[in-house]
C-alpha positions as CSV (number, residue, x, y, z in Angstrom):
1,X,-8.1,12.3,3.8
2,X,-5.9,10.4,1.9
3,X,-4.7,6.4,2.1
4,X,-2.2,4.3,-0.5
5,X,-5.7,3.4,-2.6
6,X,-8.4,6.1,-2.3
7,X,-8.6,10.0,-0.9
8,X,-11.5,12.7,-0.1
9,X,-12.5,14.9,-2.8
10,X,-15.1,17.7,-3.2
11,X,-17.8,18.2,-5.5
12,X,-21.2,19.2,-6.3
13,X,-23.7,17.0,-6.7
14,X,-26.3,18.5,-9.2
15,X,-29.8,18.1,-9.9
16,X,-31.9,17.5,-13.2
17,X,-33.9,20.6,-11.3
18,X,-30.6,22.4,-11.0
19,X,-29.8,22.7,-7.7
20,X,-26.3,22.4,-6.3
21,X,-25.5,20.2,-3.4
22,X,-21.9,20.4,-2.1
23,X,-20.5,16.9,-1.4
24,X,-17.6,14.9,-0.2
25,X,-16.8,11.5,-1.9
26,X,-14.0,8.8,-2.1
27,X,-12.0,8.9,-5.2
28,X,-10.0,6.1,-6.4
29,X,-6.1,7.0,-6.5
30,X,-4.5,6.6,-9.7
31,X,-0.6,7.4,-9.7
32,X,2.3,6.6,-12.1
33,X,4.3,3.4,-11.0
34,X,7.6,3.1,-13.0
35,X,9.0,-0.1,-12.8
36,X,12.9,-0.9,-13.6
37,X,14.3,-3.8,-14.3
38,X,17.9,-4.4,-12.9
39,X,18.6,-0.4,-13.0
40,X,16.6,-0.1,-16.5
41,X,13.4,1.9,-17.3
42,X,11.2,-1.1,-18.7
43,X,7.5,0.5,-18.2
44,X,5.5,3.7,-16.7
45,X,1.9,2.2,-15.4
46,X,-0.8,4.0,-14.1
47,X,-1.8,2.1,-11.1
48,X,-3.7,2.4,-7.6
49,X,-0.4,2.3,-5.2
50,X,-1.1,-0.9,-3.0
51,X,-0.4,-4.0,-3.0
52,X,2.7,-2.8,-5.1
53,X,5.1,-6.1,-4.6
54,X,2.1,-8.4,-6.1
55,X,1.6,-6.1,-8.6
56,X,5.8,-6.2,-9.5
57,X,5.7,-9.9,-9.5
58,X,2.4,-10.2,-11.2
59,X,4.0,-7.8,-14.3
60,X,6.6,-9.9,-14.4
61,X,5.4,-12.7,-15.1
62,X,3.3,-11.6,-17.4
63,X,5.5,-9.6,-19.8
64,X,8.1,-13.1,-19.5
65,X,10.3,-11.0,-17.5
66,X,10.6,-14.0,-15.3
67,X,8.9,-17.3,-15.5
68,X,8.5,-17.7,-11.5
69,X,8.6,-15.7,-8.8
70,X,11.6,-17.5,-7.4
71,X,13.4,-15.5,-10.1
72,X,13.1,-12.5,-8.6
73,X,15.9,-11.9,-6.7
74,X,14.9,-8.6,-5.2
75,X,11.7,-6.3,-5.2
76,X,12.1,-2.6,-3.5
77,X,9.5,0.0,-3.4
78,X,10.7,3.6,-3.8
79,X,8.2,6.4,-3.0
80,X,8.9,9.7,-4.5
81,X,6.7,12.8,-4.7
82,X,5.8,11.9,-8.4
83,X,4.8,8.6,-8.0
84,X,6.6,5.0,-7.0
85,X,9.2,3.5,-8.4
86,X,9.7,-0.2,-8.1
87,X,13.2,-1.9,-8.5
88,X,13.3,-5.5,-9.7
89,X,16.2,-7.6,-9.7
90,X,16.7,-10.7,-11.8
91,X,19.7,-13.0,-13.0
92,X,22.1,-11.5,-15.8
93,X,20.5,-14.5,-18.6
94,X,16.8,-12.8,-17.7
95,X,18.1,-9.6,-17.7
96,X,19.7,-9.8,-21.3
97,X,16.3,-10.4,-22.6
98,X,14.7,-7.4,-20.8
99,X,17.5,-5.0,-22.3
100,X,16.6,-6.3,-26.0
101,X,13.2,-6.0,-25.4
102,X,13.4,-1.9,-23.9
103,X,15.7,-1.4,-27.5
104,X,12.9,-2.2,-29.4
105,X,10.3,-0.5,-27.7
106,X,9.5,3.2,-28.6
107,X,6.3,3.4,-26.7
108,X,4.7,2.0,-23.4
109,X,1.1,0.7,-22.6
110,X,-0.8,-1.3,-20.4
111,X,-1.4,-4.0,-22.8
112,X,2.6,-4.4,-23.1
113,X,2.1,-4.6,-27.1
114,X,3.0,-0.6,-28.7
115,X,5.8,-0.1,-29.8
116,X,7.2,-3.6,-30.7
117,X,8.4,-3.8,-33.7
118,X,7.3,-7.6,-34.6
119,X,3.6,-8.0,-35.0
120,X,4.4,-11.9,-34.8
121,X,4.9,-11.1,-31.0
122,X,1.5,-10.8,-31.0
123,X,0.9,-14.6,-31.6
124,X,3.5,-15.4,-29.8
125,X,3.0,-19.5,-28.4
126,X,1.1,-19.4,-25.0
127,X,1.1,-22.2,-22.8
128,X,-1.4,-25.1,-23.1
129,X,-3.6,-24.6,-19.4
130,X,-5.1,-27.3,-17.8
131,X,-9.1,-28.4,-18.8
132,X,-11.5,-26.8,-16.6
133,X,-14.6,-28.7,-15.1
134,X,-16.1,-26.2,-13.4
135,X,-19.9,-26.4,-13.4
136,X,-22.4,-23.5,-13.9
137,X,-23.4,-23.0,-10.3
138,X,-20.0,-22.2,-9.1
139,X,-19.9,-19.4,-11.2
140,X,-23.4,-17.9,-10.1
141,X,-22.3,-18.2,-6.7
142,X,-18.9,-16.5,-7.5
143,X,-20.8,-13.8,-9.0
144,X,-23.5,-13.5,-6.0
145,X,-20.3,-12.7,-3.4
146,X,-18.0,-10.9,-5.7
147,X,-19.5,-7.2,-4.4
148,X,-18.5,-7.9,-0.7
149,X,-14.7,-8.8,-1.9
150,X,-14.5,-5.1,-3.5
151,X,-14.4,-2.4,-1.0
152,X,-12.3,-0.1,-2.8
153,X,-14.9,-0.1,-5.9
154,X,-17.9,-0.3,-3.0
155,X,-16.4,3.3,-1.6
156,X,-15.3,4.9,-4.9
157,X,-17.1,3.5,-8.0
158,X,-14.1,3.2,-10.1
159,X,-11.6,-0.1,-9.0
160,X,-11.8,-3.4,-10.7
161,X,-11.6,-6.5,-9.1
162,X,-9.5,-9.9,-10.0
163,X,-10.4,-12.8,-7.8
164,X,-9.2,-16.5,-7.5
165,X,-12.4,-18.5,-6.8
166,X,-12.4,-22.3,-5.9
167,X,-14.1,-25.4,-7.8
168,X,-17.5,-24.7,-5.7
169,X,-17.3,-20.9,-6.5
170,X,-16.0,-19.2,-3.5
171,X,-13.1,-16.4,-3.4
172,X,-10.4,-17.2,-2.0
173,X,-8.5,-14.3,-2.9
174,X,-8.8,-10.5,-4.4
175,X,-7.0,-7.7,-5.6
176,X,-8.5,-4.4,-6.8
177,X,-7.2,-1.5,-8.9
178,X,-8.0,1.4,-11.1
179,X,-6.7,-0.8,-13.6
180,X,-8.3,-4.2,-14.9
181,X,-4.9,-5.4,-16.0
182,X,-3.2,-4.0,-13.0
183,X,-5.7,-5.6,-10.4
184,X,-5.1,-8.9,-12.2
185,X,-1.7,-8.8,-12.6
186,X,-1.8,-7.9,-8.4
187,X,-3.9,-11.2,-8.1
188,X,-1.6,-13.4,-9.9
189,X,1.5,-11.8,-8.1
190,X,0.1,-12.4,-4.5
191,X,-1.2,-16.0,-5.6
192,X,2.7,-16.6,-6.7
193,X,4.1,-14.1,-3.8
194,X,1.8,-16.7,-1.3
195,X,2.7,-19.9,-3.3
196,X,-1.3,-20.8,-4.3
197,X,-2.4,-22.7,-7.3
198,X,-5.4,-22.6,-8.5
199,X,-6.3,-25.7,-7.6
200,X,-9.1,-26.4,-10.0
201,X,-10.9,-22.9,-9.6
202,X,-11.3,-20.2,-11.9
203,X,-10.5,-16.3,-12.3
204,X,-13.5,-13.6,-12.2
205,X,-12.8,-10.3,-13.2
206,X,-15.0,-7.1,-13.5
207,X,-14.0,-6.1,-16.9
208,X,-14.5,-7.0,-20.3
209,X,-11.9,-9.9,-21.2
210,X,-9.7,-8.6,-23.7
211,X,-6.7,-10.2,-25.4
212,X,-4.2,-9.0,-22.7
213,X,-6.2,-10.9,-20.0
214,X,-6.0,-13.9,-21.8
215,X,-2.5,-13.7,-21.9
216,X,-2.3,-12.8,-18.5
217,X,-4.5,-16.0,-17.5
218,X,-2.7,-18.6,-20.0
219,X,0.9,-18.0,-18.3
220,X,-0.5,-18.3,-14.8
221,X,-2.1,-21.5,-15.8
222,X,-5.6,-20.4,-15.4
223,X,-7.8,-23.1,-16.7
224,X,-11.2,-20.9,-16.8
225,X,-11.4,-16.9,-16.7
226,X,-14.5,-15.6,-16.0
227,X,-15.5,-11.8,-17.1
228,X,-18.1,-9.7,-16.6
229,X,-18.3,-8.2,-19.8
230,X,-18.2,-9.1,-23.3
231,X,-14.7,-10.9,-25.0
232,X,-13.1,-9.9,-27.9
233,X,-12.6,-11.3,-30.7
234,X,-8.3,-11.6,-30.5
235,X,-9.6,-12.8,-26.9
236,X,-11.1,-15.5,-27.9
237,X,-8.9,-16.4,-30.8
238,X,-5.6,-16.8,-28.2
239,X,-8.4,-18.8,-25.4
240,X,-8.4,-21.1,-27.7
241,X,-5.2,-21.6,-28.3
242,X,-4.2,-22.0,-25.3
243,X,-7.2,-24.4,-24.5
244,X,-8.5,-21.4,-22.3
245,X,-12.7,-21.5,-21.4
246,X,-13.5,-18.1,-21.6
247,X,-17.2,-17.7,-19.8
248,X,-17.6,-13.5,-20.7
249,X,-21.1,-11.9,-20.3
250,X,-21.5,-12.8,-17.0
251,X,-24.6,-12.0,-14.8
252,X,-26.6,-13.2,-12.2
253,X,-29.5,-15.2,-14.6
254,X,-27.2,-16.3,-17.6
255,X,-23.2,-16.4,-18.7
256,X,-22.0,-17.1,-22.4
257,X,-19.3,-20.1,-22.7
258,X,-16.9,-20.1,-25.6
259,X,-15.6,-23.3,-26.9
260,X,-12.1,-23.8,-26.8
261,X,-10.7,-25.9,-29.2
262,X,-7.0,-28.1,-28.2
């Protein structure tokens, strides 16, 4: 069996006794997801294939392809035997930057950074996000329901999650993939596909928070992102420059607040 996010495989499930005990198990589908920007190659991801139009607009904003949704003009899926391609269109002025941008690059990744040929990109300004407020017991009970918004990972063991929680901890929205950068790059595409703000909540993610998160968080005007595992340190170096709290480490009896300084 096979769906758009996870399929049947075989194996055999083995003892410290030795003994061999064939099994059937969902596996996570991971499949390459080319993306094109007004007829140009701009990246090849490696993605779970749903929720492919939040995960377009989502990319988009976060590589400064666009700086809205709106600016999308048009968003086709195109499923091929190798994997999916998806087709953006944007104006001629956005596009112009795109084209300079794919001259430079001689390599692609998922962090959108090897290859260019200007380590000051790396610092490049991010935008200030609002102050967060959110108190401690919104993010314990964020935690406490995050399991029942993550099916895929529940039936696979191998999906990350990216949710949208309100001011009192509660999701309001999630997106999974194989990916950590993929499933929040899906969450901030359907909150911009939908038209929701954050509204005073927070982000929780599964992963550790690395710098490409941050970035990820600072242009959708995340005013807290909260990860499960640890931060780095170029993490928390651009958090607080963008006036981003960063609360990383986080687990049911304690979290670890950085200090962000404006």
């Amino acid at each position: 069996m096979r769906d758009m996010d996870q399929m049947e495989a075989g194996f055999r499930r083995v003892t410290p006794a030795g003994e061999a005990v064939p099994q059937s198990r969902a596996v996570v589908v991971e499949a390459p997801v080319a993306v094109e920007v007004n007829g140009i190659g701009y990246a090849v991801m490696m993605a779970t294939p749903e929720s492919l139009e939040d995960f377009a607009t989502g990319f988009a904003l976060a590589e400064r392809i666009v700086a809205e949704a709106g600016e999308i003009e048009a968003l086709d899926l195109h499923g091929t035997d190798k994997g999916t391609i998806v087709r953006l269109a944007v104006s001629p002025e956005r596009a112009a930057a795109v084209m300079a941008r794919v001259r430079r690059r001689t390599s692609d990744s998922s962090c959108g950074l090897c290859g260019m040929d200007n380590l000051d990109t790396v610092h490049r300004a991010l935008p200030p996000v609002p102050a967060s407020d959110i108190a401690p017991p919104a993010i314990f009970a964020a935690l406490a329901a995050m399991r029942d918004h993550q099916p895929l990972n529940r039936a696979t063991g191998a999906a990350h999650a990216a949710m949208v929680c309100d001011a009192d901890g509660r999701v309001r929205l999630a997106r999974e993939d194989v990916g950590r950068h993929n499933a929040f790059d899906k969450l901030i595409g359907a909150m911009a596909r939908q038209g929701l703000d954050w509204d005073g909540g927070f982000a929780l993610l599964s992963s550790r928070c690395s710098y490409e998160l941050v970035e990820k968080a600072a242009l959708a005007g995340c005013p807290m992102l909260v990860t499960v595992s640890a931060a780095t340190s170029l993490a928390l170096e651009r958090a607080a420059s963008a006036g981003l709290t960063l609360v990383s480490l986080a687990r049911d009896d304690a979290v670890l607040f950085s200090q962000p300084t404006r």
